[in-house]
N, C-alpha and C positions, 0 to 999 in steps of 0.2 A: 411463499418465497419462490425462488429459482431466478434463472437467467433468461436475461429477451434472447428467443431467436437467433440475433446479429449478431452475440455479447462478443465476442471471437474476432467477428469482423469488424466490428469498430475500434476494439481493442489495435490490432493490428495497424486500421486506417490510422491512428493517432501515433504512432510510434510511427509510422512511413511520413505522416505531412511534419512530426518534429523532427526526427531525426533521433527519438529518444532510445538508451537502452534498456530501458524498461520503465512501463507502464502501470502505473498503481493504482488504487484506488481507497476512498475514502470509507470507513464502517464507524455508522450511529449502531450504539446495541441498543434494544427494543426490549420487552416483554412481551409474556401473554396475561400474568396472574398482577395480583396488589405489589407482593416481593420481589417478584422479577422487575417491574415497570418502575418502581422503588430503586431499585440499584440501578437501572439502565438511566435513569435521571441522577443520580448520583455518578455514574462513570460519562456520561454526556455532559455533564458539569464543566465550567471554568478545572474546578482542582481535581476534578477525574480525569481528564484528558492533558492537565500540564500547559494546554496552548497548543497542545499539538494537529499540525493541519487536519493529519488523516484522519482524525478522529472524530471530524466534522465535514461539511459538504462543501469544504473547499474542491475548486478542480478545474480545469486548464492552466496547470501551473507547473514552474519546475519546484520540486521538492528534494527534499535529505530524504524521506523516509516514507512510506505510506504500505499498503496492504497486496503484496505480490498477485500481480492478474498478466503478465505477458513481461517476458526478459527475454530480449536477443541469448541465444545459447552460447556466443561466443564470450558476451561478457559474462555469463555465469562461471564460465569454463576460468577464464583469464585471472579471475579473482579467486580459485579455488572451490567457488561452488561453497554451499552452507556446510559450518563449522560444526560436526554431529556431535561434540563435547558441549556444545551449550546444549540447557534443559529449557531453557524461556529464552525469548528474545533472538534468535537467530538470524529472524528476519530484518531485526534493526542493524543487526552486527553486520552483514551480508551487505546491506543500504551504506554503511560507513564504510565496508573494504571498496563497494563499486567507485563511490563518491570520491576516494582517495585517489582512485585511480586514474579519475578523470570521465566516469560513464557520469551518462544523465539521466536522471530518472521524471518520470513526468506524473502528474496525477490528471487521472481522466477524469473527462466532463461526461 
């Protein structure tokens, strides 16, 4: 695993050519073993993922919701910043305050 070299700066490049306030991206879960590879085809599934983009190799698009990889600090700021009372999900809650508010979130390619 790990990240390209760029990861940062293309991050970036795509949030300056959209305009976006944050930058997301998409996660297939994987295995190594029978059990792990097992559920990671189970959670890559139609009914593991719900439909949802980020959870497939969708990307140059604008989305509701996807995997935190680059937010303008001022809309973090603007929307309160994540909710530390949530135990799961924070990051979708956070995606619904930006969204309400008017920020755009983008999924990178």
């Amino acid at each position: 695993g790990g990240y390209p070299e760029d990861y940062c700066d293309r991050l970036v490049e795509e949030a300056q050519a959209t305009g976006a306030d944050s930058v997301v991206v998409s996660m297939l879960t994987s295995g190594s073993g029978t059990v792990q590879k097992a559920a990671a085809a189970a959670q890559n599934s139609k009914l593991g993922t719900g439909g949802s983009k980020h959870r497939h190799l969708s990307a140059g698009e604008w989305v509701d919701h996807g995997h935190h990889a680059l937010m303008r600090i001022s809309a973090f700021q603007a929307v309160g910043g994540y909710d530390e009372t949530f135990s799961h999900n924070e990051d979708a809650e956070l995606d619904y305050r930006l969204r309400q508010a008017g920020y755009r979130i983008w999924m990178s390619g």
